[in-house]
VMD Tcl script that builds the backbone (N, CA, C; Angstrom):
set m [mol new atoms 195]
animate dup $m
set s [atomselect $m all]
$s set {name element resname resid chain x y z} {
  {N N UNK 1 A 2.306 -107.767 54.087}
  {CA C UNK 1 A 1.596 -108.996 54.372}
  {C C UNK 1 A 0.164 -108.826 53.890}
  {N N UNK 2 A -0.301 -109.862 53.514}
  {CA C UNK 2 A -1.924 -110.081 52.551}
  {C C UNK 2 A -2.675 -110.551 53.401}
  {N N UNK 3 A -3.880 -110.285 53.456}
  {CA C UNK 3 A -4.738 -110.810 54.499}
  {C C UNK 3 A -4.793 -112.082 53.622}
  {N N UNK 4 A -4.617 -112.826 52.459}
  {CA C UNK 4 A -5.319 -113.873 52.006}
  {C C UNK 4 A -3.968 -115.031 52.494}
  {N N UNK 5 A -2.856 -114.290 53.019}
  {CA C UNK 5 A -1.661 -114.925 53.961}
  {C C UNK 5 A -2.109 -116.187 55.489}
  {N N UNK 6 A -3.201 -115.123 55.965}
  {CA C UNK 6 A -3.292 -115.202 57.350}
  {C C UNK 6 A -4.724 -116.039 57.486}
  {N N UNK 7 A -4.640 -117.234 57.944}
  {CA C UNK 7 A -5.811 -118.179 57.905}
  {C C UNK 7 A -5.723 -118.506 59.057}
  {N N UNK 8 A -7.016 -119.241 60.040}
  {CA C UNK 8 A -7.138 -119.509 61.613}
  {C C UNK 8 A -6.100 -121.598 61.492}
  {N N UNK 9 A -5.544 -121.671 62.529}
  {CA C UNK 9 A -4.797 -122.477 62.564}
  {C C UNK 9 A -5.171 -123.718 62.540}
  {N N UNK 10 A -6.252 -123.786 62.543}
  {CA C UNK 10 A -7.151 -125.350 62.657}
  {C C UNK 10 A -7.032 -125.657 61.102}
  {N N UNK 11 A -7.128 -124.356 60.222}
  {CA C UNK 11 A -7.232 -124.802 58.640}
  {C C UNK 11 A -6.151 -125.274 57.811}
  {N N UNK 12 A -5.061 -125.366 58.474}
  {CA C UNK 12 A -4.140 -125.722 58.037}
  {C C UNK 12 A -3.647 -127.219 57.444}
  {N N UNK 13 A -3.936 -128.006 57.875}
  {CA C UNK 13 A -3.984 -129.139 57.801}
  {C C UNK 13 A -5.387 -129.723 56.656}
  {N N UNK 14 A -6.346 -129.141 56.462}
  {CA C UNK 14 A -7.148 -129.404 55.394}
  {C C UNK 14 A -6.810 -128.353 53.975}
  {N N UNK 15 A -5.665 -127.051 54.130}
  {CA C UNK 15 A -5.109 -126.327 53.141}
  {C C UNK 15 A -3.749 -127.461 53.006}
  {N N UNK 16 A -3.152 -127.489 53.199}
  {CA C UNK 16 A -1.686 -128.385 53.159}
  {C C UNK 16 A -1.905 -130.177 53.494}
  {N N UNK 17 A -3.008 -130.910 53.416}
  {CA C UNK 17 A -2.648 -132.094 53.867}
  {C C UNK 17 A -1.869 -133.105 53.627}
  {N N UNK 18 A -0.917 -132.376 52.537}
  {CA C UNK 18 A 0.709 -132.976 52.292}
  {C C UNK 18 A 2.118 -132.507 52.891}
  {N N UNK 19 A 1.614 -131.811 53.993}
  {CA C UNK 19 A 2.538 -131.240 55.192}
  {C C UNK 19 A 2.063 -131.543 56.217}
  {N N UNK 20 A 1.162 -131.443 57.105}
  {CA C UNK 20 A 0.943 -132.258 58.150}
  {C C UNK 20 A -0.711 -132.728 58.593}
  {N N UNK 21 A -0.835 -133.633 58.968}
  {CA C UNK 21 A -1.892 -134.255 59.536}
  {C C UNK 21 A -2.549 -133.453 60.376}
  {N N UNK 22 A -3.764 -133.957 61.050}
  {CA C UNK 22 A -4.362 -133.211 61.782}
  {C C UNK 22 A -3.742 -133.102 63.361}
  {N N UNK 23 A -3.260 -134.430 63.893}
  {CA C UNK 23 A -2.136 -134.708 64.997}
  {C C UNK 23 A -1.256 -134.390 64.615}
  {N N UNK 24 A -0.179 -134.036 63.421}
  {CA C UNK 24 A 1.224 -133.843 63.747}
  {C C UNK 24 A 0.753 -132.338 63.554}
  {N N UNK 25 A -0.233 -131.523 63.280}
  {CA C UNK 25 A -0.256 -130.147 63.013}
  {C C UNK 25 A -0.245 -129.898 64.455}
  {N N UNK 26 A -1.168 -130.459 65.098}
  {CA C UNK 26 A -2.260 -129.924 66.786}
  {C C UNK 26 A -0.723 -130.200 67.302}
  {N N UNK 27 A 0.652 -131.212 66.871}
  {CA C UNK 27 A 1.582 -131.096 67.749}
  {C C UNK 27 A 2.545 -130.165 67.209}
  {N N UNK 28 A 2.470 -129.978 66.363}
  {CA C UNK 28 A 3.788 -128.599 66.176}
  {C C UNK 28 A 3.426 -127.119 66.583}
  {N N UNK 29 A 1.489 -127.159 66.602}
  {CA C UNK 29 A 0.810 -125.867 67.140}
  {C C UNK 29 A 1.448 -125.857 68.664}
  {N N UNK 30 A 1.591 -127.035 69.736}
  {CA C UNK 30 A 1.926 -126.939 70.301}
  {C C UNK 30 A 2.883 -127.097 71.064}
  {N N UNK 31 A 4.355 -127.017 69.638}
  {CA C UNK 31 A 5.516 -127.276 70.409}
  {C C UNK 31 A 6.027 -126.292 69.413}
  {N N UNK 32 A 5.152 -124.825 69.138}
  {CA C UNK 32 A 5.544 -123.950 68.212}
  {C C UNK 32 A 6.857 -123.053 68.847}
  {N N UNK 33 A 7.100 -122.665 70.240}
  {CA C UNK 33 A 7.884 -122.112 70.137}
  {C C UNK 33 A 9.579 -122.770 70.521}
  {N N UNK 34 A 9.112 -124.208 70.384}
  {CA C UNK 34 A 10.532 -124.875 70.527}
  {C C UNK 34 A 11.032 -125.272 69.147}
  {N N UNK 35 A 10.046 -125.629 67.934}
  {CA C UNK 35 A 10.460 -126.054 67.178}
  {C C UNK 35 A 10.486 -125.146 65.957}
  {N N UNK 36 A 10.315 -124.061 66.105}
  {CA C UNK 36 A 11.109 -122.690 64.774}
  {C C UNK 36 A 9.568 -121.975 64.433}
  {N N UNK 37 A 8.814 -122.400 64.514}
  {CA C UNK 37 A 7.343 -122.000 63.979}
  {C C UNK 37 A 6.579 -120.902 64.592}
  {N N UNK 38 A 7.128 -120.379 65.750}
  {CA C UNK 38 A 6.614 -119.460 66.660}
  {C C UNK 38 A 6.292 -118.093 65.624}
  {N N UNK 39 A 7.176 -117.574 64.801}
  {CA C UNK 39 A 6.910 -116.456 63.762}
  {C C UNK 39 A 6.198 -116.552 63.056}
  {N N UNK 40 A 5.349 -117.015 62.738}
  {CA C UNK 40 A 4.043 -117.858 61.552}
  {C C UNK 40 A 2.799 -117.654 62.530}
  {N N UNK 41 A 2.623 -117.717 63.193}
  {CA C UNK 41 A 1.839 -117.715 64.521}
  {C C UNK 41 A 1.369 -116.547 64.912}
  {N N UNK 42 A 0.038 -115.922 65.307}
  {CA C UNK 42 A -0.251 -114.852 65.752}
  {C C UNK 42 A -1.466 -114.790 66.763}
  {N N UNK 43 A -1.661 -114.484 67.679}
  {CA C UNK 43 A -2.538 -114.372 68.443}
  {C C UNK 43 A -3.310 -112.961 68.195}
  {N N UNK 44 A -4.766 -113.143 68.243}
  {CA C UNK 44 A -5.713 -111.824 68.378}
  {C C UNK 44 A -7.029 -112.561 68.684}
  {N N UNK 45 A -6.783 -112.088 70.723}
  {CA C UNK 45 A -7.795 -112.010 71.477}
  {C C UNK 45 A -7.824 -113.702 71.757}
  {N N UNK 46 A -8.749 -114.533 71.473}
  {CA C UNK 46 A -8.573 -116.018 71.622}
  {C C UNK 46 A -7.995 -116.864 70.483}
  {N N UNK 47 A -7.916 -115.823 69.324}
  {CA C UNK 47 A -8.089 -116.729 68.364}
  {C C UNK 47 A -6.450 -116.881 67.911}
  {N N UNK 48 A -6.133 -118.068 67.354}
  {CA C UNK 48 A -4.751 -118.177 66.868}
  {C C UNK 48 A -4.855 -118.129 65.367}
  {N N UNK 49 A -3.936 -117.350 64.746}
  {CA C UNK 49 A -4.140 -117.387 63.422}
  {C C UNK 49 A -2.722 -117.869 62.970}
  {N N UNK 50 A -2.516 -118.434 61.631}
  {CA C UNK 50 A -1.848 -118.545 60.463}
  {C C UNK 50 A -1.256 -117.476 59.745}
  {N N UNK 51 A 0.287 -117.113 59.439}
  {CA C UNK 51 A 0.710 -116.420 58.418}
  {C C UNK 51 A 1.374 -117.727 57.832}
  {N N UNK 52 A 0.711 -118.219 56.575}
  {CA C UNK 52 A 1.034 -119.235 55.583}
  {C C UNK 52 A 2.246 -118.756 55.256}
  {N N UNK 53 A 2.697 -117.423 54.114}
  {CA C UNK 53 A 3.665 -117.103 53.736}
  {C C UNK 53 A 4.805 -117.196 55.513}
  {N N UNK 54 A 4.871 -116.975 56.303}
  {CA C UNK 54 A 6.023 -117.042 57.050}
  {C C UNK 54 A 5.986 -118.665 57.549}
  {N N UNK 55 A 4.933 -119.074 57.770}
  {CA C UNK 55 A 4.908 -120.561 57.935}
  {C C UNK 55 A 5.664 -121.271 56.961}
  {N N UNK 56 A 5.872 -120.811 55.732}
  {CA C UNK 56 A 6.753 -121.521 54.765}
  {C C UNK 56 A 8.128 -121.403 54.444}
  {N N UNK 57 A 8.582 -120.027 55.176}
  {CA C UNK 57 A 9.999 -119.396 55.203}
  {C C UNK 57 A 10.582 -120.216 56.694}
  {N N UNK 58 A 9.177 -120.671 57.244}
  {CA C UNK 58 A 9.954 -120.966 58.500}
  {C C UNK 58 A 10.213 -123.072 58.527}
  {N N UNK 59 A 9.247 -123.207 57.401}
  {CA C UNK 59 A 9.682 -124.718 57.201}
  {C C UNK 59 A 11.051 -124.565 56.508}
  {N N UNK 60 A 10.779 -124.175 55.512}
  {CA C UNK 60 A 12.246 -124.021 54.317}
  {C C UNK 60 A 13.410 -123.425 55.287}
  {N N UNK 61 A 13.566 -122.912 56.056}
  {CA C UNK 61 A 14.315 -122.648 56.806}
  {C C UNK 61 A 14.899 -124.141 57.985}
  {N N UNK 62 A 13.862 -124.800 58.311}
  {CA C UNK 62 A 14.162 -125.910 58.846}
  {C C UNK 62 A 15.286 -126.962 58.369}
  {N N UNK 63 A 14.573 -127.006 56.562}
  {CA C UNK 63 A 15.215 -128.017 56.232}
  {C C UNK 63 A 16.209 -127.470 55.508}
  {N N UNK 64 A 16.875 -126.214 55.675}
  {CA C UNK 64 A 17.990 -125.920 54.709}
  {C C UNK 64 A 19.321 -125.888 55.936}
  {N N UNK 65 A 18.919 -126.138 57.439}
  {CA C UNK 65 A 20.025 -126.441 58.286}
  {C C UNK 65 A 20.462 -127.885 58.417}
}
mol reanalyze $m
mol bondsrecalc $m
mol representation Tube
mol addrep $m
């Protein structure tokens, strides 16, 4: 894994804003471990971070069921 992988979770939505909005992001951040996204996700200390590369194995994974 690349550190240039792992971005804080708020940035997501201004890196991808052809995947989700700033509300449908703040709602999948927080319906991450019901809806497949929990592995993309990392906590250290307060901060929530981004693994982009697993965030994308874990969409593509969504839509290939």
């Amino acid at each position: 894994m690349c550190s240039q992988h792992i971005v804080h979770y708020q940035s997501i939505p201004d890196h991808y804003p052809h995947l989700y909005s700033k509300k449908s992001w703040a709602w999948a951040v927080k319906q991450r471990h019901h809806n497949g996204l929990a592995r993309a996700f990392r906590k250290v200390g307060k901060n929530l971070f981004v693994n982009t590369q697993a965030l994308a194995e874990c969409i593509d994974a969504q839509h290939s069921d």
